[in-house]
Every structure is written in C-alpha cells, then in structure tokens.
C-alpha positions as CSV (number, residue, x, y, z in Angstrom):
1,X,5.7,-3.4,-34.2
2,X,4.6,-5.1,-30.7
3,X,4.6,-3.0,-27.6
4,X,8.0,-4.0,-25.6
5,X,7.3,-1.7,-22.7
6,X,5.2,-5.2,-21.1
7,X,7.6,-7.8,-22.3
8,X,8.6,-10.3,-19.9
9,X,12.9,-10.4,-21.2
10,X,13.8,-12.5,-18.0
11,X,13.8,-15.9,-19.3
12,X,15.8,-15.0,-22.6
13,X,20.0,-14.5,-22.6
14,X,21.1,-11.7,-24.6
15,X,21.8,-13.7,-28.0
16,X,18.7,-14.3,-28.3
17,X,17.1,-10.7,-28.2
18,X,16.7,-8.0,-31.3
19,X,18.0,-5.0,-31.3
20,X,15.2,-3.8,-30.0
21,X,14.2,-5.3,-27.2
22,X,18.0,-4.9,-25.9
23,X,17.3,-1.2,-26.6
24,X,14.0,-1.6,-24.5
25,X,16.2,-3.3,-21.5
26,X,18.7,-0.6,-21.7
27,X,15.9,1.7,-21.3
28,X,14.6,0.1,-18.3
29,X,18.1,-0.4,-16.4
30,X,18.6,3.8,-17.4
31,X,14.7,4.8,-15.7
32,X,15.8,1.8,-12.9
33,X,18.8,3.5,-12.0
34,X,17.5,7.5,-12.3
35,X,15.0,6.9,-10.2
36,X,16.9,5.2,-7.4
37,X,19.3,8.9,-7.8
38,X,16.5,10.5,-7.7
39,X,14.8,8.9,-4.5
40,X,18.7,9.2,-2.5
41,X,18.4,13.1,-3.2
42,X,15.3,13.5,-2.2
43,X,16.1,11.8,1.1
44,X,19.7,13.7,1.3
45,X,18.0,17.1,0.3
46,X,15.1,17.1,3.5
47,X,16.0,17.4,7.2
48,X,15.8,14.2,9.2
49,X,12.5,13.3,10.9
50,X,13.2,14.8,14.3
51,X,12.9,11.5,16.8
52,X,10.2,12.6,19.9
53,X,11.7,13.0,23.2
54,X,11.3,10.7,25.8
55,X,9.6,11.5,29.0
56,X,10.4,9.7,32.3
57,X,8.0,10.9,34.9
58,X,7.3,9.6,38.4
59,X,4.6,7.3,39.1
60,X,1.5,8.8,40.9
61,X,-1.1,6.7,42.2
62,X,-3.4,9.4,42.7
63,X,-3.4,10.0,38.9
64,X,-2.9,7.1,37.5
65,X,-6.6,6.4,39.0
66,X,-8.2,3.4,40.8
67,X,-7.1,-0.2,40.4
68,X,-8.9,-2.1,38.0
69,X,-10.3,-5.7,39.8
C-alpha cells in the first residue's frame, strides 16, 4: 500500500479516486477543520493583548537637546 498522507489529490475529481484516498481527503478536511476550532478557542479563551497607552507630552527644548546642523 503507497503512503497517501503526501499525495498530491488536487488535480483528480472525485470519480476518479479509491476509496482510499477519498478516506485520506476526508481525513485531511476533519484535522483542517479541528484545528481551525481549535486555534478560535485558543484565541477566545486568553485576554486581549492590552493596547499601550498613548502619551502626549509637551515639547521641551531644553530636553529634547541641541539642534543637530
């Protein structure tokens, strides 16, 4: 039996595939679409990345240092 988990099925319409290589596209499609779940819980479950604060401060030419030439 050859190894399906590296077979290229893009170029081939469903007629034309065994049983078992439509088994080992079903498989792929069922990890596919576990994994995307997976990845949108993991992003609901944590906090949101807390966004830093602006500062606005007043210009000061005494420390903001000489003027370059």
């Amino acid at each position: 039996m050859t190894d399906l988990r590296e077979a290229d099925f893009s170029g081939r319409p469903d007629e034309d595939m065994t049983p078992e290589e439509r088994q080992e596209l079903q498989r792929r499609f069922t990890a596919f679409t576990t994994a995307l779940k997976e990845q949108d819980l993991r992003r609901q479950a944590g906090p949101p990345a807390p966004k830093p604060k602006k500062t606005i401060s007043k210009w000061d030419p005494l420390t903001a240092g000489k003027r370059a030439k």
